[in-house]
N, C-alpha and C positions, 0 to 999 in steps of 0.2 A: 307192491305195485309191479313186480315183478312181471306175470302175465300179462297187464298193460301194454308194456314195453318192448318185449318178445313180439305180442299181434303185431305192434305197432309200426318195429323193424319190417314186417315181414308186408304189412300195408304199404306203407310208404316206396318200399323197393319196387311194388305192382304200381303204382302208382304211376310211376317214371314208367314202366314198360306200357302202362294205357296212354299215357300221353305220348308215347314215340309212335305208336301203332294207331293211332284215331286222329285222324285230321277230319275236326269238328267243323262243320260248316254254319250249323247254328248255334246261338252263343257260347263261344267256346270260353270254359271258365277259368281263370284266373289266378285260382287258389294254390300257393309255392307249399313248398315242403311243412313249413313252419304251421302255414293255417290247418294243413290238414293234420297235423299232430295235434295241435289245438282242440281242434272240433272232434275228432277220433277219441281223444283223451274226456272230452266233456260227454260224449254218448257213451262209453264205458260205462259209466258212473250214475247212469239212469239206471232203477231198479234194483241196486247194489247198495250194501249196508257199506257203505265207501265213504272215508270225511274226505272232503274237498282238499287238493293240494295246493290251491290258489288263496289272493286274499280276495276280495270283492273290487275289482277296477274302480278305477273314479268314470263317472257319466262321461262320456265323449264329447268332447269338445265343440264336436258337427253340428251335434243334436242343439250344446246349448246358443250356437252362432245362430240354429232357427227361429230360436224362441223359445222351445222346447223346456216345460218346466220339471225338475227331476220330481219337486214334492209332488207332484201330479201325476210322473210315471209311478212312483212309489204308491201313491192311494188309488192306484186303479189296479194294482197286481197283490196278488199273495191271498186272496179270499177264499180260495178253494180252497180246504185242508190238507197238509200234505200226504195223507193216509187214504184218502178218498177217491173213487176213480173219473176219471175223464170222463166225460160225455158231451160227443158231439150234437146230441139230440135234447141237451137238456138248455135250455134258452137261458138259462139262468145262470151260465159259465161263458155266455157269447163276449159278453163283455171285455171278460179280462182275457179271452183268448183273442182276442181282435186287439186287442190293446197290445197286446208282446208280438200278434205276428206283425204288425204294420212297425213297429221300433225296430224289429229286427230286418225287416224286409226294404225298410228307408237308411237301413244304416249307410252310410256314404262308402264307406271303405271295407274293405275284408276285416281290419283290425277293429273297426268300429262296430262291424257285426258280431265276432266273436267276443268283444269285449260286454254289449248288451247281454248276449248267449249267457256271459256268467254270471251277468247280474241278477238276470233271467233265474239261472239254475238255481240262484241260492234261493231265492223268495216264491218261486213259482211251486207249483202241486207238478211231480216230475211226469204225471201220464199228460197233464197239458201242455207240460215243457216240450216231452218229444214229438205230441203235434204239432205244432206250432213251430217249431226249430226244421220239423223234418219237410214241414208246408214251403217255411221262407228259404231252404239250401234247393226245394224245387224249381222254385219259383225266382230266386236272384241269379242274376246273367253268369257274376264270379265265380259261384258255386260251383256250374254245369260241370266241372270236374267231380268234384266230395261226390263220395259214394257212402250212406249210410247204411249202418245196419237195417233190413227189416222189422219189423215189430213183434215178430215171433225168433228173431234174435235176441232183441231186449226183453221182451217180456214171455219169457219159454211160459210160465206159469198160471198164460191165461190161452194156453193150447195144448196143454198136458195136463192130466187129472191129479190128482190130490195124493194118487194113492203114487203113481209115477213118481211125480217130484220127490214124496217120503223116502223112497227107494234111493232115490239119488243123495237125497240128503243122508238118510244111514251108511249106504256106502262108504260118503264121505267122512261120518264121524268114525268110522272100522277104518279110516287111513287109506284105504281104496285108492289106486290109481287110474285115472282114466278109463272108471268101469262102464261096463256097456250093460242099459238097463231094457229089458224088452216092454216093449206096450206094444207088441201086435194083437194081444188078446183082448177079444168086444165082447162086450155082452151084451145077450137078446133076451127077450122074454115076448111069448107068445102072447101076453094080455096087452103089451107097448107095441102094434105092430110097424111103429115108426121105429123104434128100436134097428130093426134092417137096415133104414137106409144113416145109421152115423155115420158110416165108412164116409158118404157124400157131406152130411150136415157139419159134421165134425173135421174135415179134413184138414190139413193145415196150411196147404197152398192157396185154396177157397178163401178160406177165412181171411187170412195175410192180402190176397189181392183184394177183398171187400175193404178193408182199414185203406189199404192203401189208392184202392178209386176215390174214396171220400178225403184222401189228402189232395191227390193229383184235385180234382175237381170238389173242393172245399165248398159246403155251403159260407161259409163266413168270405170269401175272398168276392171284393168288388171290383170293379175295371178302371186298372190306375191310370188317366188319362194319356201319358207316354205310351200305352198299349193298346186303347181305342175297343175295338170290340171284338181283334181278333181272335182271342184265346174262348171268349166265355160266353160268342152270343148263340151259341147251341146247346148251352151246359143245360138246360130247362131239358131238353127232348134226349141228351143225354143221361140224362138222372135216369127216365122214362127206359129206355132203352137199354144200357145196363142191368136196372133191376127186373128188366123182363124176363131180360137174356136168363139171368138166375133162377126166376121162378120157373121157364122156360123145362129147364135143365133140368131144376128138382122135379117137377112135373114129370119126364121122361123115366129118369130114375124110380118114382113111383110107379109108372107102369111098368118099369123091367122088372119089379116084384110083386106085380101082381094085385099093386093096391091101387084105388079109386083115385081119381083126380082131385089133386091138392081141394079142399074145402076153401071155401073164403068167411072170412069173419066180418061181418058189415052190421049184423045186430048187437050194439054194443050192450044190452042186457040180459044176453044168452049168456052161459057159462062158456069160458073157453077146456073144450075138450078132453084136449091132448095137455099132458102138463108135460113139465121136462126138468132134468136135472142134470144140469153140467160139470158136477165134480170139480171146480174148479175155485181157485183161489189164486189172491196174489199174496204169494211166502211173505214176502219182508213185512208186508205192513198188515195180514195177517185178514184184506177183504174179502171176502167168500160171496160169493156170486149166489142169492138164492132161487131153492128150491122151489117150482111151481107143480103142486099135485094137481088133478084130475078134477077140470069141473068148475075152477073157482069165478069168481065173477070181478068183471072191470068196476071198480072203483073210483066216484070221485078224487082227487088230489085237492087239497087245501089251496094250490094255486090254479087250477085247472078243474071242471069238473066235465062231464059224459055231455050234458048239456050244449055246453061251450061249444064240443069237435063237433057235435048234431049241426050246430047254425054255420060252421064254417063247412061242413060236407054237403050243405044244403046250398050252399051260395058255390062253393067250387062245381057241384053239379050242374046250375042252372050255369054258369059260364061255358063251362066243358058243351052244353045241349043246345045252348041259346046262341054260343058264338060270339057273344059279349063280356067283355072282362073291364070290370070297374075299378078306372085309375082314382090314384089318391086326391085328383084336382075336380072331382065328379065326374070326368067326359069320360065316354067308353073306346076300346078299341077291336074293334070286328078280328074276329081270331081266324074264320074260316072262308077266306073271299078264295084262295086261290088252294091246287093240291100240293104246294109245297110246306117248307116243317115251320114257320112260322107259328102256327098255334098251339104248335104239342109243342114248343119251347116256352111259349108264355106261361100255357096252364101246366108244365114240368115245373117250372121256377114255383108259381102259387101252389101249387102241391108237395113240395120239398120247403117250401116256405121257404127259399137262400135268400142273400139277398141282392139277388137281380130280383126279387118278386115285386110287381107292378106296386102291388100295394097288401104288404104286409098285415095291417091295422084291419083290414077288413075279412082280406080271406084265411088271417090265422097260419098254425104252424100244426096242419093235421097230420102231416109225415111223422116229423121229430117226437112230435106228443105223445102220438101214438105208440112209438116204443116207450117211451116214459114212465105209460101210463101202467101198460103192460107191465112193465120191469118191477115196477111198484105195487102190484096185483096182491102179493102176500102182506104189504104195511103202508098202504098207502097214504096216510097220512104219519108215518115215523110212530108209532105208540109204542114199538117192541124195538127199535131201532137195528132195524133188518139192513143189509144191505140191499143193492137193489140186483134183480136178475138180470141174464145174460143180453136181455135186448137192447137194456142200458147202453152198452160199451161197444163202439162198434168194432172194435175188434173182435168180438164174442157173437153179436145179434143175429148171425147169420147162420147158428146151431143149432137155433131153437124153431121148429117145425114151424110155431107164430109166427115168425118173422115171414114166412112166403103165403100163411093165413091176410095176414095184415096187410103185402103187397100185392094180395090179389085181388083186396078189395080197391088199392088205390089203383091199381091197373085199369081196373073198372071206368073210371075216370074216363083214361085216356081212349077206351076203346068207344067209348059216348061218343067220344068226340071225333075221332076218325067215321064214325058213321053220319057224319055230318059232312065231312068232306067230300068236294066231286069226287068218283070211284075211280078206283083202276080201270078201265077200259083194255081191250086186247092190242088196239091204237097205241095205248100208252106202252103194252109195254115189249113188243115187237121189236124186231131190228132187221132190216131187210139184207144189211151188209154184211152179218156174220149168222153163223148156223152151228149146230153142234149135231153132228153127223153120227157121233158115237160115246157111250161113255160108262166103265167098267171105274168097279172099287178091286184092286188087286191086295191081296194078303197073304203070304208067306206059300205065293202058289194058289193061293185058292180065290175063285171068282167069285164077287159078292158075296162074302161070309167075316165077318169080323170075329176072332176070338178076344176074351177080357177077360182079366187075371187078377189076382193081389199081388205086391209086388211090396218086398220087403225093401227097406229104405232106410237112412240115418241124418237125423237128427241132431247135432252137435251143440252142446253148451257149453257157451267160457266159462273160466274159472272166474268168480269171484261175487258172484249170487249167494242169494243168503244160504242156498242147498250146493251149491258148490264153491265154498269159500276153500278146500286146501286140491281139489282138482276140477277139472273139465270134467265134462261127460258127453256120453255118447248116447242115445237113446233110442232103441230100434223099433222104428213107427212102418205101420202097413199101409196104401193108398191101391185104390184100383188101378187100375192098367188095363192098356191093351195092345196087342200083335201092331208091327208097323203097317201100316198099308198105304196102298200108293192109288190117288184116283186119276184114271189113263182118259183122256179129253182127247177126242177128234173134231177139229174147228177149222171149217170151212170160210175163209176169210175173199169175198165175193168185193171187196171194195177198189181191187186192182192195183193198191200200192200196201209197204208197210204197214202196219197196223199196231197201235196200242189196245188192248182188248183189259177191260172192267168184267174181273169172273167175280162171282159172288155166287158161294157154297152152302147150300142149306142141309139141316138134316130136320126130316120130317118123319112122325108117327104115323102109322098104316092101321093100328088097331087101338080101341081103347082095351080096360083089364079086364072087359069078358072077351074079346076075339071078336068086336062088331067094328064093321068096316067106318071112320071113320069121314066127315065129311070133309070138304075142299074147305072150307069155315075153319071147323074143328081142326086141322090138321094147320093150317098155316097160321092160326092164334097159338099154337105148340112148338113152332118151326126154331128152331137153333140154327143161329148164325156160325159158322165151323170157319169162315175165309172169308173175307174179301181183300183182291190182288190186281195189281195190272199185271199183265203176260202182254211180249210181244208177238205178234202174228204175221207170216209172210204171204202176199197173193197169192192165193189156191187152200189146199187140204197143210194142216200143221196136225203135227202129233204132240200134245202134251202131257205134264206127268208132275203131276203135285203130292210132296212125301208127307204123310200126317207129322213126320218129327219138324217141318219147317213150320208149322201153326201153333199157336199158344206159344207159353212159356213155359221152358223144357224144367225137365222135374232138377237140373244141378241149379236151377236159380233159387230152390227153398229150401235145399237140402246140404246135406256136406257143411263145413265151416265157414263163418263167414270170410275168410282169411281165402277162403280157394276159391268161391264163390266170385271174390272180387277181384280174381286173376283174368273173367272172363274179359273180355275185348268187346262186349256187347256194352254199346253205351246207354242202351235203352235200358240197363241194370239202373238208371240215376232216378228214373220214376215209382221202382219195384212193382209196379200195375202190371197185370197180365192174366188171365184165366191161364189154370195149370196145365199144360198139353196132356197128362197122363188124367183128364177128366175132359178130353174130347172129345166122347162116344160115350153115352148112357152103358151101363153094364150089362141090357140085359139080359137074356135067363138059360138056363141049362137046358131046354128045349129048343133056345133059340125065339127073339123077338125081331119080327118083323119092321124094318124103317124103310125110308128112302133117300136116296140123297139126292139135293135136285140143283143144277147149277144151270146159272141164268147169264150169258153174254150182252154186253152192250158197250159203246165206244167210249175208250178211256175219255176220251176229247170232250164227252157230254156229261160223265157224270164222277168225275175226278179232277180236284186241282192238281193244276200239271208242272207247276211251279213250286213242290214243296222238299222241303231240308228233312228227309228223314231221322237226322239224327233231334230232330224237335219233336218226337211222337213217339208213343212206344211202337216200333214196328212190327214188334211182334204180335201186339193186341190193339190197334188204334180205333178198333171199329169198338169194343167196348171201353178202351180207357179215354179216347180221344187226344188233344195234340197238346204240344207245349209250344208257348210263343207264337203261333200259326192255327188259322181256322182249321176246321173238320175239315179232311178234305173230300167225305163224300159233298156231292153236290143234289141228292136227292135225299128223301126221309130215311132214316137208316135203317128203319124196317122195310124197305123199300126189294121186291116187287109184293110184299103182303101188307103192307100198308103204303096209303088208307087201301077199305074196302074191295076186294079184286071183284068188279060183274062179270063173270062168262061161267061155264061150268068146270069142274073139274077135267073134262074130256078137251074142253077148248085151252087151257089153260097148260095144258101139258104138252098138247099139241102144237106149241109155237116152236119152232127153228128154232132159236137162241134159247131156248130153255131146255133142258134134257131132268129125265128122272131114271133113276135106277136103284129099285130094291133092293135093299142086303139083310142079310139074316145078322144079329150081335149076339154072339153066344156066349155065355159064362162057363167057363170052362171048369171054376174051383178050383185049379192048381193054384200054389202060390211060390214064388218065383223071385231071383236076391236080385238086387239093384248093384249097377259097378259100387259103389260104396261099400254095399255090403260084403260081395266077395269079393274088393280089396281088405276090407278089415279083418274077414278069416283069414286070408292070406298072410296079413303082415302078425296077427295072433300067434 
């Protein structure tokens, strides 16, 4: 336990310097030395061949002054095998993951949470443990201090391939210290032409914020009446907007290479195409993630069949078109009366099937299934006792080309439904008070021209994984990149006093993958949200200057050790949600690919709550992870000026004072280039 203790010293020391340095304004948490030794010492021990050094506590005292029966907590936990992996999408684990997050998330005390925590660890399946453990330290007021590991900390094994880990683990049986294993090498093959884009499918900071959006904003978590509705009554159009954002993005990335726009898969008795193979396995308990070849077909499930998701894609359609969504008491409620995000929150919630959904019972769980079902593709009713593929686990589900198949058929959904709502109007989306006068993308000197790179990186694993039981390791991972640049904004600020100004940043596609000019349609159903920010502005001409490193989350949040990592002073480290900054610009191409970037003014006063605790949101990413303890604080739909509907033409549209565009070329450059990690590691070698 050695390495334990070493981390431990060197956490806890950071710990005191993050508490001297962050005066927390919203809940600031609680947690003394001792708990977070506790809870540090209990996350070690997830995914490690480690025997407990505890005994099992006795049930807390709190719980049984409630009423609380233990035979009752006992028979509602421990069903999931401990060798089996988590899944958020399988309905059939909600149970007992809702059962240990509410015991731990009602514990009265710190001691009484961490004492559950290990009753928790010992009976619980550990991939449910550390959901559910990592949901309730988000989500409890004491916590807001405890910083945990990531999930590509604890679980290196389901972000590194097979052949990777072996590496690491032979190392370590030759005695190896602290060896540094390379995996910047991809392989492509011309007959896979998705193969190209793993760099994006596969990355590691992608994946890690996918797991951890679905923590922060949990389908399982409900509105505990001390909280009211302000954390979750947008989490529906949230769901919606996040996973656009992603398809959005891969969308783009396939046109920097040249391929056709992502397919949608909506006929469930077509073969699915594209297969995929993830290489991946979890070491200790020996699960392997399977294999889907080329072509195969969706399959009834013994508890689910193809049938079933037809009647609930038919009834979520006819609400999505019709405007009507049937509550569980019979009465309906009109989704579409007014253009605010009221209805893309309703039918979000019935499409993710969480459970804030109206009524479950009726419209089904076509989200979650859906990966299920997929996952299950190769043994769908268990004959050959396969494990299930990568769309299962949402840690993984975001690798596999399906996964943006599948959400582009549920996208579908929502985009019914926004053509139902009153349109954007030029009315609506004007500002007569402020104007943007000018506006350049600056880069390393060069005007409107983005270059993009590979950019070598490091990977750190603790000691004590089944593949690194006598040292750490190091593992040298590749991710895109791009040049800093900076976008230069001239804002004409006409309202005669101070000014809060709401910018909101887009990047937009100019061409699809043969060079044909995109429509105003086409082009803002593709639009990438890059920023939204308040700036302040003084009566007359302001000159402003937003640096791409201040957007997203910087590439030291997923990389390096978790030990340096949580030296950072960013508190918004407590949610780990963020899209990666060094995946803020599509890649693309070595000739250069044509975008635009289009930024849109309008008064913080109208479309921003003005009253919010930053340290309660990630702030680096709140527009796709959204807030803790505190509503969204946009105040308009957060696709919002391209959703709903825009009426005028592309010429009128551009043509507004507060909205500016300016074309840049994103070139691929093909060099590839060491991250500070790396050339500190040849250094100190």
């Amino acid at each position: 336990m050695k390495y334990c203790t070493e981390s431990l010293i060197l956490i806890l020391a950071v710990i005191g310097c993050i508490s001297a340095a962050i005066n927390f304004k919203c809940p600031k948490g609680t947690a003394e030395e001792k708990h977070q030794k506790e809870i540090y010492d209990l996350v070690q021990r997830i995914n490690r061949p480690l025997i407990p050094q505890f005994k099992e506590p006795n049930f807390p005292t709190s719980f049984l002054i409630k009423g609380k029966d233990p035979k009752e907590f006992f028979q509602a936990i421990g069903h999931l095998p401990k060798k089996e992996v988590f899944s958020l999408f399988d309905e059939r684990h909600w149970d007992e993951a809702m059962t240990a997050y509410e015991y731990l998330y009602e514990a009265e005390t710190l001691d009484d949470f961490i004492d559950i925590a290990k009753i928790l660890y010992l009976h619980l399946n550990e991939d449910m443990f550390y959901y559910v453990f990592s949901f309730a330290v988000l989500y409890r007021k004491d916590t807001r201090n405890v910083r945990l590991p990531q999930v590509h900390d604890v679980y290196p094994d389901k972000f590194l391939k097979t052949d990777i880990i072996n590496k690491i683990k032979q190392a370590n049986y030759q005695g190896k210290q602290h060896p540094v294993i390379d995996a910047t090498k991809e392989f492509h093959d011309l007959r896979n032409p998705v193969s190209y884009l793993h760099y994006f499918l596969e990355d590691i900071g992608m994946n890690s914020h996918h797991y951890h959006w679905h923590v922060m904003n949990s389908a399982l978590r409900k509105a505990y009446p001390t909280e009211g509705e302000k954390k979750f009554y947008r989490k529906g159009e949230l769901f919606y907007h996040m996973h656009h954002q992603m398809l959005n993005r891969y969308e783009l990335e396939r046109l920097s290479n040249g391929l056709p726009r992502c397919p949608t898969f909506e006929n469930w008795d077509d073969p699915i195409a594209e297969g995929y193979a993830s290489h991946l396995a979890v070491d200790r308990t020996g699960y392997r993630y399977t294999f889907r070849p080329d072509n195969l077909h969706v399959r009834d499930l013994p508890e689910l069949t193809k049938d079933n998701m037809r009647v609930w894609r038919d009834r979520i359609f006819d609400a999505a078109t019709s405007c009507s969504v049937l509550r569980e008491n019979g009465s309906f409620v009109k989704i579409c009366r007014t253009r605010f995000y009221g209805g893309l929150n309703i039918l979000g919630n019935l499409i993710e099937s969480n459970l804030r959904s109206i009524n479950r019972m009726f419209y089904g769980n076509i989200h979650c299934y859906a990966h299920v079902i997929a996952a299950r593709v190769t043994d769908p009713d268990g004959k050959y006792g396969q494990g299930n593929g990568v769309m299962y686990d949402v840690a993984t589900s975001a690798r596999d080309p399906l996964f943006y198949q599948w959400h582009k058929f549920l996208d579908h959904f929502f985009y019914e439904h926004l053509t139902k709502l009153p349109t954007n109007h030029l009315f609506h989306l004007q500002n007569p008070d402020v104007s943007i006068t000018n506006l350049e993308i600056i880069s390393n000197g060069r005007k409107n021209e983005i270059h993009t790179f590979w950019e070598n990186d490091i990977m750190e694993i603790s000691k004590g994984h089944s593949f690194t039981l006598n040292s750490d390791a190091k593992v040298k991972i590749q991710h895109l990149q791009h040049e800093k640049f900076e976008i230069h904004l001239t804002v004409q600020n006409d309202k005669g006093e101070d000014t809060d100004l709401f910018v909101r940043i887009f990047l937009l596609p100019l061409e699809d993958e043969e060079s044909h000019e995109l429509s105003l349609e086409e082009m803002v159903r593709m639009a990438v949200d890059i920023e939204k920010r308040v700036i302040p502005a003084k009566p007359g001409s302001n000159d402003i200057v937003i640096s791409s490193r201040s957007i997203g989350a910087p590439a030291n949040k997923f990389f390096g050790s978790f030990e340096e990592r949580y030296i950072s002073e960013d508190c918004n480290f407590h949610s780990h949600c963020g899209w990666p900054n060094y995946l803020l610009v599509p890649k693309g191409s070595s000739q250069g690919t044509p975008f635009a970037f289009v930024v849109m003014l309008t008064l913080a006063e109208d479309d921003f709550t003005p009253n919010m605790d930053d340290t309660c949101f990630c702030a680096d990413s709140w527009s796709h992870c959204g807030s803790l303890f505190i509503q969204y604080p946009e105040n308009v739909e957060m696709g919002f000026p391209f959703q709903p509907i825009i009426e005028c033409t592309k010429e009128e549209f551009f043509a507004l004072p507060n909205i500016a565009k300016q074309e840049v070329i994103i070139k691929f450059t093909g060099e590839t280039k060491d991250s500070p990690l790396v050339i500190q590691l040849e250094n100190d070698s």
